[in-house]
C-alpha positions as CSV (number, residue, x, y, z in Angstrom):
1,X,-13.8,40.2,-17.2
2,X,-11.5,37.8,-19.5
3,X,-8.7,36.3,-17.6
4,X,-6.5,38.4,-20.6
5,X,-8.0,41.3,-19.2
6,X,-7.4,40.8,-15.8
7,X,-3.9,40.1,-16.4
8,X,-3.6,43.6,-18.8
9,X,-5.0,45.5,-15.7
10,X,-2.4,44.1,-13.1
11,X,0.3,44.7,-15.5
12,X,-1.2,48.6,-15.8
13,X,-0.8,48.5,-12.0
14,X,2.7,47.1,-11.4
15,X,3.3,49.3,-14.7
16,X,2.4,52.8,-12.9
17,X,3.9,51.9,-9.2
18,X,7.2,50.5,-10.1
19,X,7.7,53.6,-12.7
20,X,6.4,56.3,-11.7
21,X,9.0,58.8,-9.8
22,X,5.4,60.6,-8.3
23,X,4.9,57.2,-6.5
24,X,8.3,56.8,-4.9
25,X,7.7,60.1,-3.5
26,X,4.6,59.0,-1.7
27,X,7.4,56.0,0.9
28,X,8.7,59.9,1.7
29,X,5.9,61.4,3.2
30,X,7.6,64.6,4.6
31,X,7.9,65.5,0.8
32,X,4.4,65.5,0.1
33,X,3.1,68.3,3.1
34,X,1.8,70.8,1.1
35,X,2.5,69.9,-2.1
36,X,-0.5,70.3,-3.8
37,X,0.6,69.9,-7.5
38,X,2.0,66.5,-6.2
39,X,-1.3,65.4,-5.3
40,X,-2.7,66.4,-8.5
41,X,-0.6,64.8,-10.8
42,X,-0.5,61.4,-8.9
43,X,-4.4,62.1,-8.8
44,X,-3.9,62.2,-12.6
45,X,-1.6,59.2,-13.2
46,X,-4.0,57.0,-11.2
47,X,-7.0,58.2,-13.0
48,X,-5.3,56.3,-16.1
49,X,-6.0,52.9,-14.8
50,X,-9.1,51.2,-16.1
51,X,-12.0,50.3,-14.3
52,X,-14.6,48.0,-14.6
53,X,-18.4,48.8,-13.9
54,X,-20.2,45.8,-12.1
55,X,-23.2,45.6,-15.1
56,X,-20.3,45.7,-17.6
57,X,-18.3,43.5,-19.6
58,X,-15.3,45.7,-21.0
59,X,-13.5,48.0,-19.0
60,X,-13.8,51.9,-18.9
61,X,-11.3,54.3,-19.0
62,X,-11.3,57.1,-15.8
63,X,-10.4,60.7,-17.1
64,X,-9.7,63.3,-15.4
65,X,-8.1,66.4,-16.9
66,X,-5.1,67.1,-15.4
67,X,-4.4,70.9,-16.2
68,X,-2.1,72.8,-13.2
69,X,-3.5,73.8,-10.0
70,X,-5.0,77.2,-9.3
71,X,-2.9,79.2,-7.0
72,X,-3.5,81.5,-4.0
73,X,-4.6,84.4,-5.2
74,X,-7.9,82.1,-6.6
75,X,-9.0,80.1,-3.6
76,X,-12.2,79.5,-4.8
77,X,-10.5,77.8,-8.1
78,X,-7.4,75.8,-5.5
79,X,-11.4,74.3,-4.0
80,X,-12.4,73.2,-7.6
81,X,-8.8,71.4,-7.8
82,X,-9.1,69.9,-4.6
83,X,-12.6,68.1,-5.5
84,X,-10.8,66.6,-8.6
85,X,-7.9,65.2,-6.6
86,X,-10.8,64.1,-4.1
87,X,-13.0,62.3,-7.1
88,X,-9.9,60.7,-8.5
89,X,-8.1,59.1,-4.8
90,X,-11.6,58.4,-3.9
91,X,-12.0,56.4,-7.2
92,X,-9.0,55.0,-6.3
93,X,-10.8,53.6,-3.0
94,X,-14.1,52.4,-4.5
95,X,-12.3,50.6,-7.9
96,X,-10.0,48.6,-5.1
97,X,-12.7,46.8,-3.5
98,X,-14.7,46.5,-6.6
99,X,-12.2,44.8,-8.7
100,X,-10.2,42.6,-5.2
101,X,-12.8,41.3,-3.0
102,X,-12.7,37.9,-2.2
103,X,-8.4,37.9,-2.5
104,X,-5.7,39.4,-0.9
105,X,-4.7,43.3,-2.2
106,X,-1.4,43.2,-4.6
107,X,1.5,45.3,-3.4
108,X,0.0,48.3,-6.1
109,X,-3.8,47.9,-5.2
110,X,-2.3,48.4,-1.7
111,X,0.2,51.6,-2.1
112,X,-2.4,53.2,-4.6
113,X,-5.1,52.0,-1.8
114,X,-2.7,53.6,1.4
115,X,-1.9,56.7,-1.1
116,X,-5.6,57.2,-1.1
117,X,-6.0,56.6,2.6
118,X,-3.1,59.1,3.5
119,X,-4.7,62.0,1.0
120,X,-8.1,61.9,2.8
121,X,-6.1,62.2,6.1
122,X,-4.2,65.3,5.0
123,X,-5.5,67.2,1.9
124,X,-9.0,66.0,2.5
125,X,-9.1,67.8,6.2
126,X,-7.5,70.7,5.2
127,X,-10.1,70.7,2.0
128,X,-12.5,70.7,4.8
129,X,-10.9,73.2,7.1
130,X,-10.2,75.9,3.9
131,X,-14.4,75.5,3.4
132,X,-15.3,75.7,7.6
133,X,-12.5,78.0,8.6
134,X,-12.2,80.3,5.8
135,X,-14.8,80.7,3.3
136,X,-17.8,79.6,4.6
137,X,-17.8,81.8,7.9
138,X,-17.4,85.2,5.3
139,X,-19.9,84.0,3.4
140,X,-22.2,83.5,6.0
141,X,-22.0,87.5,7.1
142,X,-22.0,88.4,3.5
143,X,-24.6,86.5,2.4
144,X,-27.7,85.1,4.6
145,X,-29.0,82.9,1.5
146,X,-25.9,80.9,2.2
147,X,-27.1,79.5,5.4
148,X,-29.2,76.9,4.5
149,X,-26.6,75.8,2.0
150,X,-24.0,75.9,3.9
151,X,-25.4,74.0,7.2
152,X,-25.9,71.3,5.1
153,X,-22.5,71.0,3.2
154,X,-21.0,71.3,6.8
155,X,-23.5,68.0,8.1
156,X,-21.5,66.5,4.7
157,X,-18.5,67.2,6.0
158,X,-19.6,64.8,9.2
159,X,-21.1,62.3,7.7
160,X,-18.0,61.9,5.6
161,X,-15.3,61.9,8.4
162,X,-17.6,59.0,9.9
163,X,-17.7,57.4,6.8
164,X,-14.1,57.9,6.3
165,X,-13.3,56.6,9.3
166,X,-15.2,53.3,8.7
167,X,-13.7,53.1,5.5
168,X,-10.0,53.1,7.0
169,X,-10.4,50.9,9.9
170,X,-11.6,47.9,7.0
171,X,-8.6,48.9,4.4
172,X,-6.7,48.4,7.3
173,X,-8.2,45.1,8.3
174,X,-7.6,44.1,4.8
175,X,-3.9,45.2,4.4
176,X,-3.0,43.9,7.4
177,X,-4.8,40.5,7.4
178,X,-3.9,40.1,3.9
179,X,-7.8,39.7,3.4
180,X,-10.8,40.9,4.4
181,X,-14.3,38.4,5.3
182,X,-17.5,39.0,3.1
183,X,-19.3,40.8,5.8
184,X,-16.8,42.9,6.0
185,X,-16.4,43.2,2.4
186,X,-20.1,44.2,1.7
187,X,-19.5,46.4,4.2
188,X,-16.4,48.2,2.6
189,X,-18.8,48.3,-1.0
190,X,-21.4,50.0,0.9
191,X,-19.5,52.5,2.5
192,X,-17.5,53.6,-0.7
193,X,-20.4,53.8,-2.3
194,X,-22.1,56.2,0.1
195,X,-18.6,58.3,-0.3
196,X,-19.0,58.6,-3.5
197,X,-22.8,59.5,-3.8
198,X,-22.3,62.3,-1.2
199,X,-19.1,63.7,-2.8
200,X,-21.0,63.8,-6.1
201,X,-24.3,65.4,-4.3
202,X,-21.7,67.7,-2.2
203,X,-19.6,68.6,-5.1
204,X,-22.7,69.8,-7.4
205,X,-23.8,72.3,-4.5
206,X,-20.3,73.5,-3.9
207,X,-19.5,74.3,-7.5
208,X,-22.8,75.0,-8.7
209,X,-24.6,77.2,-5.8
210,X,-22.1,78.3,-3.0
211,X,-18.9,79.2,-5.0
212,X,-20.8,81.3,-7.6
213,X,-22.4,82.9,-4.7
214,X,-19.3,83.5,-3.5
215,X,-17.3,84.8,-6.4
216,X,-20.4,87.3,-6.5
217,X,-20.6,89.0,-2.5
218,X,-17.1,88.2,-1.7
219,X,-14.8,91.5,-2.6
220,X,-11.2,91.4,-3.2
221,X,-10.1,92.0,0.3
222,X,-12.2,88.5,1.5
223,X,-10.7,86.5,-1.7
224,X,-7.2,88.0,-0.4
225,X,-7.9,86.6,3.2
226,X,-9.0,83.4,2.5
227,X,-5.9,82.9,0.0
228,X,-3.7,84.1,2.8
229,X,-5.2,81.5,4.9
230,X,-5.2,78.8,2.8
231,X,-1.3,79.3,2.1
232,X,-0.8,79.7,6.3
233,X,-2.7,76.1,6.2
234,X,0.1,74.7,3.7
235,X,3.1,76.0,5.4
């Protein structure tokens, strides 16, 4: 990328930290617990930053549509949400180390990088426990084609905490050192990328399979339950 272009996507940056009133919300995190819509529209002002593929010479726009979130009395739709707010912080993650290996993180690439960080701690466990806790067990006694679906989503789930985990402990490395060593660098590139290849994977069986199974054997009393846990989960 030109030098011009480099410069236009730092100014973006500096652009969307220092003026967006979402972003000073995130130095007060008590705020944020359980604000859902919050996430989504930060999820929504980051996704307007450009990024730039590795085999690519111009820079791509990120979209992602930004209409409000579903509420609790459609917990299968607040799921959908939470796997655009989990495509669009976890681009957030793999665009960082693409575009800032080999230098130090700027103070945005680092809030937007810790905003990220902080989401997959909170929203992204309690994405995790609405899916284990709630739907997937009625599911299970509702449907027995949903096993083999489901056992595997759940291994996702694993893999990804690990992976999560590994991907933490080198943004931290990184923020704190004020840079991070090329081993530990191709490190960081492999691991976002295996994020984002099992979201995607994950994602499609979710929203294609398991949901639509569910909207079809779950009645109106499960949907009810599973909305009034989901809304105990956000208290």
């Amino acid at each position: 990328m030109s030098s011009n272009g480099k410069g236009a996507y730092e100014q973006e940056l500096a652009a969307i930290y220092r003026d967006s009133p979402l972003f000073r919300n995130l130095r007060d995190t008590p705020k944020l617990e359980g604000k859902c819509g919050l996430w989504a529209q930060i999820a929504a002002k980051w996704a307007t930053i450009t990024s730039a593929g590795r085999n690519e010479e111009k820079a791509m726009a990120i979209q992602i549509g930004a209409k409000p979130d579903r509420g609790f009395d459609d917990p299968i739709g607040m799921l959908k949400d939470c796997h655009r707010r989990i495509e669009s912080f976890l681009g957030i993650l793999c665009v960082a180390v693409n575009r800032a290996q080999g230098r130090s993180l700027t103070d945005e690439e680092r809030n937007a990088v810790q905003a990220a960080l902080q989401y997959f701690r909170t929203g992204g466990q309690r994405h995790t426990a609405d899916e284990e806790e709630s739907l997937f067990p009625r599911l299970r006694k509702s449907d027995a084609k949903a096993f083999e679906e489901i056992d595997r989503l759940e291994h996702d789930h694993r893999e990804a905490n690990d992976l999560h985990g590994s991907v933490e402990r080198l943004y931290s490395i990184w923020i704190e050192s004020g840079g991070l060593g090329s081993t530990e660098t191709q490190e960081l590139l492999s691991e976002t990328a295996r994020l984002k290849k099992l979201y995607s994977d994950h994602i499609q069986v979710e929203e294609t399979v398991v949901f639509t199974r569910a909207s079809q054997v779950l009645d109106s009393r499960a949907i009810f339950a599973i909305g009034t846990e989901f809304r105990f989960r956000r208290k």
